[in-house]
C-alpha positions in Angstrom: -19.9 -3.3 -19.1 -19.1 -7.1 -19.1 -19.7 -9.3 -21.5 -22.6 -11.8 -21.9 -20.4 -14.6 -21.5 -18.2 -12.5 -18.6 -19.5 -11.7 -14.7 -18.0 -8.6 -13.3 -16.4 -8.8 -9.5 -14.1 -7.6 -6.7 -10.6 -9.6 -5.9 -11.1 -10.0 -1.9 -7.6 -12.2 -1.6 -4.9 -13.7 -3.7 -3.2 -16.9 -2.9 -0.2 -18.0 -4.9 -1.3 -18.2 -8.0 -4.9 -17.8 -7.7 -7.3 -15.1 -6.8 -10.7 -15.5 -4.9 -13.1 -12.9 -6.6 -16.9 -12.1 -5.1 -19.1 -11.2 -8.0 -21.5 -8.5 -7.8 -24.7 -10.4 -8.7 -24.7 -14.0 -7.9 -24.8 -16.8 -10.1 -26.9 -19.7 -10.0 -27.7 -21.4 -6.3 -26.5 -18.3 -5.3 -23.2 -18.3 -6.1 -20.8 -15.5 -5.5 -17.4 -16.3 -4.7 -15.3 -18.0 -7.8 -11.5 -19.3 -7.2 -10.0 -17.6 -10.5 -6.5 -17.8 -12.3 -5.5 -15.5 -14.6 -5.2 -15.6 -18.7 -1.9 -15.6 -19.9 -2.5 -12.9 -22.1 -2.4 -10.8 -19.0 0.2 -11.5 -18.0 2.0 -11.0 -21.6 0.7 -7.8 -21.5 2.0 -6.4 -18.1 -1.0 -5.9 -16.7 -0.9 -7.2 -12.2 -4.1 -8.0 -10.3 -4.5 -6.6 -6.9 -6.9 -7.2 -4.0 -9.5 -4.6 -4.7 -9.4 -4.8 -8.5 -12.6 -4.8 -10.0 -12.2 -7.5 -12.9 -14.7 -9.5 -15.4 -14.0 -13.2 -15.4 -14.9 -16.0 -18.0 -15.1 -19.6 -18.8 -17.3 -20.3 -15.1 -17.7 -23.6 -14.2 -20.4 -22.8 -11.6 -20.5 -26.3 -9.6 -16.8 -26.1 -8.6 -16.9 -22.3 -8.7 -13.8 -22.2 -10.4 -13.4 -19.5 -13.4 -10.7 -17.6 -14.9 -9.5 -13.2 -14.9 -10.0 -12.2 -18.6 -9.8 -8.2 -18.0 -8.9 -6.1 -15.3 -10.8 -2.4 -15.1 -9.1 0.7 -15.0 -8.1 1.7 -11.1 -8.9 4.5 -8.8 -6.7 4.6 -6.1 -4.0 2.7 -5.2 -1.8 1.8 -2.5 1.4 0.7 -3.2 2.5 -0.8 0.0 0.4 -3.7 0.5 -0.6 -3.3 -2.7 -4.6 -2.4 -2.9 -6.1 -0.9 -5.2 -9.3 1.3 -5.5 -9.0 2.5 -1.9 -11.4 4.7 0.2 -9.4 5.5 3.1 -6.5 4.4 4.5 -6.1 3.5 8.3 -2.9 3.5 9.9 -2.9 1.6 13.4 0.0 2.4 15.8 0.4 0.8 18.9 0.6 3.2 22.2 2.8 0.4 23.8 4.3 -2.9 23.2 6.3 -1.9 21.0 6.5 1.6 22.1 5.6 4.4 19.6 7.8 5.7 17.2 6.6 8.8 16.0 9.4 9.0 12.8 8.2 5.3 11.8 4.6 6.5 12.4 4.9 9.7 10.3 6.4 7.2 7.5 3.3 5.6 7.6 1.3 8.8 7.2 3.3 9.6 4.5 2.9 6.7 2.3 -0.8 6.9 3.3 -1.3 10.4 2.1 0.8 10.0 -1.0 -1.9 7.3 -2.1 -4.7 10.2 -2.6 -6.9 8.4 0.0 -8.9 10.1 3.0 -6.0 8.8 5.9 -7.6 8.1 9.3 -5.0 7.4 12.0 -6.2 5.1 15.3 -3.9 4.5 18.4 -4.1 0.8 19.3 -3.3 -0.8 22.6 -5.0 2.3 24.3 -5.7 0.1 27.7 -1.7 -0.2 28.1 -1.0 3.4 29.2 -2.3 6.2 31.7 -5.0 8.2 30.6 -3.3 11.2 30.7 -0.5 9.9 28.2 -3.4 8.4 25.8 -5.1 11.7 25.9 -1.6 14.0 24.9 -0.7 11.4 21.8 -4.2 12.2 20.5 -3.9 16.4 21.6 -0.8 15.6 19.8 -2.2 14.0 16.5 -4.8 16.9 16.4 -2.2 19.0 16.1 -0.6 17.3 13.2 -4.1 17.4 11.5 -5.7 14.0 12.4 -8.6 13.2 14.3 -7.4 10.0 15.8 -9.0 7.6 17.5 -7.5 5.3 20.9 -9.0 2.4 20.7 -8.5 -1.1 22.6 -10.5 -4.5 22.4 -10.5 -4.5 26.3 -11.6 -1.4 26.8 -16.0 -1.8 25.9 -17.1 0.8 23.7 -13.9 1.9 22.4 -14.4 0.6 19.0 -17.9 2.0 18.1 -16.6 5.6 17.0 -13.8 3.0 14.6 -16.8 1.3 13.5 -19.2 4.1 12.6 -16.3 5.1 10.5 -15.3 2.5 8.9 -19.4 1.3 8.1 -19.3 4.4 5.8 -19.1 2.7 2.1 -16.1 1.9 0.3 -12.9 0.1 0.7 -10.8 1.2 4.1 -7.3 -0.7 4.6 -5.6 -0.9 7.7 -1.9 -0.3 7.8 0.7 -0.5 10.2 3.6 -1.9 11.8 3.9 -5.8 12.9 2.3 -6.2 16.4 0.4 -3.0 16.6 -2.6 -5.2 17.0 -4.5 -4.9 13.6 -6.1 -8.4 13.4 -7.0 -7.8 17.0 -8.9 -4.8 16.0 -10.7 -7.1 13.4 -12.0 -9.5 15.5 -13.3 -7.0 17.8 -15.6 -5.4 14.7 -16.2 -8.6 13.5 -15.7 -11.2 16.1 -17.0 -14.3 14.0 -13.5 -14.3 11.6 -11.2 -15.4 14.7 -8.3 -13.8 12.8 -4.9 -15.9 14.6 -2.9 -13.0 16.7 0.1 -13.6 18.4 2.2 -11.4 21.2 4.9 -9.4 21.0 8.4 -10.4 21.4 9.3 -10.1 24.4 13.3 -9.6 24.1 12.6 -7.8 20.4 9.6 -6.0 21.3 8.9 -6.7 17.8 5.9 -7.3 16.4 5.4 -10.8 15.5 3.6 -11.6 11.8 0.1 -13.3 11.4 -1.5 -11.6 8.9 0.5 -13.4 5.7 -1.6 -11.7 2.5 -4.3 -9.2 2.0 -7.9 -9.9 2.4 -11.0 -8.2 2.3 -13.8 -8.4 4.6 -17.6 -7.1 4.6 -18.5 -4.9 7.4 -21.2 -3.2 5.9 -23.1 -3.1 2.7 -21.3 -1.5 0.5 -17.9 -1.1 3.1 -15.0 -3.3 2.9 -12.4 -3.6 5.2 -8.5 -4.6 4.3 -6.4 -6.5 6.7 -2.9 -6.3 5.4 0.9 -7.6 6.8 2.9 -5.5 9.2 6.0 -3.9 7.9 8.5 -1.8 10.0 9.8 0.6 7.4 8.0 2.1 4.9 9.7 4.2 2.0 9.0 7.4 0.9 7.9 7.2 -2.6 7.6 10.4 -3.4 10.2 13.4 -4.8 11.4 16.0 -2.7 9.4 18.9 -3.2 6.1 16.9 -2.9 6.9 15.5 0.7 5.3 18.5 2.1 1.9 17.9 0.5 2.0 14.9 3.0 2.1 16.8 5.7 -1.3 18.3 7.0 0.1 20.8 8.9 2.4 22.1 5.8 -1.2 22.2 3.7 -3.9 25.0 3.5 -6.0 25.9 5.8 -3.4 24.8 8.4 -0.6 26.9 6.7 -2.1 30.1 7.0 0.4 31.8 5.1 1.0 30.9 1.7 5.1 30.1 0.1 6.0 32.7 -2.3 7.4 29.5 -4.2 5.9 26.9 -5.4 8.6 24.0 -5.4 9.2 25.6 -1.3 10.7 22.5 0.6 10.1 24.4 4.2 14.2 24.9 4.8 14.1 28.6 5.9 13.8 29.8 2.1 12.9 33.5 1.2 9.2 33.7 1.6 8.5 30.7 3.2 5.3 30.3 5.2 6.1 27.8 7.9 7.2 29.3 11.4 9.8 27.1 13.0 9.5 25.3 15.7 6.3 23.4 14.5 6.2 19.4 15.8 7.3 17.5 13.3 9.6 19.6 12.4 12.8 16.8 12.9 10.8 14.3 11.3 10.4 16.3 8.4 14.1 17.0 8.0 14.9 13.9 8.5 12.6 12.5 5.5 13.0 15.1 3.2 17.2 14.5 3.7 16.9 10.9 3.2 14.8 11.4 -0.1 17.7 13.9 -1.0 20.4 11.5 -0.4 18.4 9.3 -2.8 17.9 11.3 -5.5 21.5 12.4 -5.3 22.9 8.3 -5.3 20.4 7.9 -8.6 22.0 10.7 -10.1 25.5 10.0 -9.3 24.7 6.5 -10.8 22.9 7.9 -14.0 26.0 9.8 -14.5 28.8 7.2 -14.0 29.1 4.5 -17.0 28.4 1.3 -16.5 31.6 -1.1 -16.8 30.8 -3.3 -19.4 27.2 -2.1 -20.2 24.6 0.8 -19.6 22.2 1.8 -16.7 18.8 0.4 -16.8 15.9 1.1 -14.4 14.7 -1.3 -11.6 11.9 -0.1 -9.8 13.0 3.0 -8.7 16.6 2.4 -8.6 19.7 2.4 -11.6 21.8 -0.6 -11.9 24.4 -1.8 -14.3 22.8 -3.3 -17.1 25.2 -6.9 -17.5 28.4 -7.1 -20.2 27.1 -8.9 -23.6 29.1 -12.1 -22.3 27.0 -12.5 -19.2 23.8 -11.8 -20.8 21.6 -15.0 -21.7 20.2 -14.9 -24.6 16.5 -14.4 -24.9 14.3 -17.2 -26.6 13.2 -14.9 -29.7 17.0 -14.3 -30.1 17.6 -18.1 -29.5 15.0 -18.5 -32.5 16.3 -16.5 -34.9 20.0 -17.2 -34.7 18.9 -20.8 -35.4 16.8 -19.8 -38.4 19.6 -17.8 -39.6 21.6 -20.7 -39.5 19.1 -22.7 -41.4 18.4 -20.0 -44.0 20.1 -20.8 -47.6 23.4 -18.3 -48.1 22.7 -15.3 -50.6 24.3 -16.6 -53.8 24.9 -12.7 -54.8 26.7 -12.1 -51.1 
């Protein structure tokens, strides 16, 4: 509950420094969309603001519609990469062609969308680019993996209106996916008065070109948002080992029809395992769940070895070398009280 002097809203887009946030009652002449900073004390306290946050701001000044983030609410869901938080659903868009699919980058992107907790919706873009036949065994395919997908393209008519029934449904949905797959192009097709910029492909890359440069939400229904984000080619796998299989559908109940005698089961041909070989992702699994290995093995190795000069200390989700005293700069409270020390009277019993 905000108070009095507080409105409660929804960050749609940050910019620099700033945040726009749409209230959820207007103000006065209708106003509903304030450009906000953030209090310091926020920011002394740790606490980030990202699109989707529900927030209470204060200190409105109503006829520039300016005001500023005193409190952020406690989150739902969140997705780390774009960062958005109190998510719905989370819809990763792959281009069929131009760039050609890749299906370990596109299971990457399934995986970071199913670690987030999130319904995960996956939608082939660019559907208008290949034979029917071949759009027809990437989504037999994707059924097989445990998605209903969608092929979609904004030349072919009537190809968006299953996207858009699903996305109408309330709540936040963000679309995800690589550069040039064509997600600000599916935008404009569901909501063709934004004119979001696109731009081609390269054509000696076949890269996809950025246009999308920050998160932004936009209404398509009442009550359902829609997230554009930026395109990124390689996602990481946030998660530990033995929880890469939960982000697999086809590793997950009622798919896996045969339960693991183990719990912490990683799917490698261990006594009592479930999983028949052979299954289609099989490699890409492998080759994840080796990776995140390799990781975990580095950190350790690291966490292990001392420092020269100093100790470990954690930096996102890495160990480095903390700096030798002598390279260190010393902090401004430490600044402080060396100089009172020096102006402090000696002890006349020292």
């Amino acid at each position: 509950m905000a108070e009095p002097s507080r409105r409660r809203g929804r960050v749609v887009a940050l910019l620099a420094n700033f945040c726009w946030v749409q209230l959820d009652q207007p103000g006065p002449a209708h106003q509903q969309r304030l450009l906000c900073t953030r209090r310091t004390r926020l920011g002394k306290s740790g606490q980030s603001i990202c699109v989707g946050d529900w927030v209470q701001v204060d200190g409105i000044d109503w006829p520039s519609a300016r005001a500023a983030v005193a409190a952020v609410e406690p989150r739902q869901l969140l997705l780390e990469r774009p960062p958005v938080a109190n998510i719905t659903r989370v819809v990763v868009v792959i281009a069929l062609a131009e760039p050609a699919l890749d299906p370990l980058q596109l299971t990457r992107f399934l995986i970071t969308a199913e670690a987030s907790g999130a319904a995960v919706e996956l939608v082939f873009s660019k559907a208008d680019l290949l034979p029917l036949d071949q759009v027809e065994h990437w989504l037999q395919r994707a059924a097989a993996w445990g998605y209903a997908a969608l092929a979609v393209s904004p030349r072919l008519p009537g190809s968006l209106d299953p996207l858009r029934q699903r996305l109408a449904q309330p709540g936040l949905s963000v679309l995800c996916g690589p550069s040039g797959v064509g997600k600000s192009s599916l935008i404009n097709g569901l909501l063709p008065e934004l004119e979001l910029r696109v731009a081609a492909v390269s054509g000696r890359l076949q890269r996809g070109r950025h246009t999308t440069r920050h998160v932004e939400l936009f209404a398509l229904n009442e009550g359902a948002l829609l997230a554009d984000t930026p395109g990124f080619n390689r996602p990481q796998l946030p998660l530990e080992p033995a929880a890469l299989a939960a982000c697999f559908p086809e590793l997950r109940p009622p798919r896996l029809r045969l339960a693991c005698q183990f719990g912490d089961c990683l799917h490698q041909g261990e006594p009592g395992c479930g999983v028949a070989p052979g299954w289609d992702r099989q490699a890409l699994y492998d080759q994840c769940l080796q990776e995140l290995r390799s990781t975990a093995q580095r950190q350790a190795a690291a966490a292990s070895r001392p420092a020269a000069g100093g100790s470990l200390r954690q930096r996102g989700d890495r160990l480095e070398p903390r700096l030798a005293g002598q390279y260190r700069r010393q902090s401004r409270r430490g600044q402080r009280q060396a100089a009172e020390a020096e102006l402090s009277p000696p002890d006349p019993e020292g």
